[in-house]
N, C-alpha and C positions, 0 to 999 in steps of 0.2 A: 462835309455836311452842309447843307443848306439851310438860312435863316430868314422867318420871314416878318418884318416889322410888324407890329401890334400894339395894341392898346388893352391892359390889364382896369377892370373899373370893380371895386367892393361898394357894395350899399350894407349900408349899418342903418338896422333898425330892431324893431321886436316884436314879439308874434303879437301881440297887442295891433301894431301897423296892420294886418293883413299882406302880409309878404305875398299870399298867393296871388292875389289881383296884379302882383308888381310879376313872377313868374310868369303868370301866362302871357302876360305881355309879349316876356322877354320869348318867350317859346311862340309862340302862335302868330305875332305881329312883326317883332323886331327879328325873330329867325335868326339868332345870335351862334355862334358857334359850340358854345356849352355853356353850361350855367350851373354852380355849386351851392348850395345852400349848405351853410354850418350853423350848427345852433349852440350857442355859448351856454356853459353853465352859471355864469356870473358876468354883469359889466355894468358900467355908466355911463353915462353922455354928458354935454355941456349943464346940464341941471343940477347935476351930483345924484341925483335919483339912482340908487341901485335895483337891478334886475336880477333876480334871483328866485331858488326855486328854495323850498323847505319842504320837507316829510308832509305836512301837511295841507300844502297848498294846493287845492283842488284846479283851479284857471292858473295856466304858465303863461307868462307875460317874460319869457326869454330875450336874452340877445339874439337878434338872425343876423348874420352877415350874407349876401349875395355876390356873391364871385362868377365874373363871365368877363371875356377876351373875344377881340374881334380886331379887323381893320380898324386902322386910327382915324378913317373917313366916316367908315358907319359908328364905330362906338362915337362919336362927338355930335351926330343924330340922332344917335340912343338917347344919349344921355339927357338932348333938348327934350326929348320927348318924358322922357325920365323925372322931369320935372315937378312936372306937372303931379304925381304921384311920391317923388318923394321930398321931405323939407330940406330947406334948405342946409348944408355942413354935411349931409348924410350922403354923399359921394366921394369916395376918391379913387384917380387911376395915375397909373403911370403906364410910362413908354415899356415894351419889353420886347423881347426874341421867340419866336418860337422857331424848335428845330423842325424841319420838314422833312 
């Protein structure tokens, strides 16, 4: 089987952020290979501030993660550009495999 080097990048943020501005991005401009969005039912960030949802909460202010993989040449251009729209601590990738 054949493998082909990659670059795996998560953005952590919250639906508070407008994640979707940061999507179409990733789909429309940056033409990235896939793009997952998962929505956390609970989390924190460096503030301590918890995110969370209750029976009564009308506006969800969730955890979003963004999950997308590409070449390690274009994701390190993504991500310059990625910048700009997300704060700073709120990226991380690592090296990875994909099977072809």
């Amino acid at each position: 089987m054949k493998t082909l080097d990659v670059r795996c990048v998560r953005v952590y943020l919250t639906e508070h952020d407008k994640y979707q501005r940061l999507l179409a991005r990733l789909h429309d401009v940056e033409k990235v290979r896939g793009v997952t969005v998962f929505r956390g039912i609970s989390g924190f960030g460096k503030n301590g501030h918890i995110h969370s949802a209750q029976l009564i909460d009308t506006v969800l202010d969730l955890p979003i993660v963004i999950e997308f993989f590409d070449e390690p040449e274009r994701v390190e251009a993504i991500i310059a550009h990625l910048r700009e729209l997300v704060p700073p601590g709120h990226i991380l990738s690592w090296a990875a495999q994909l099977e072809v």
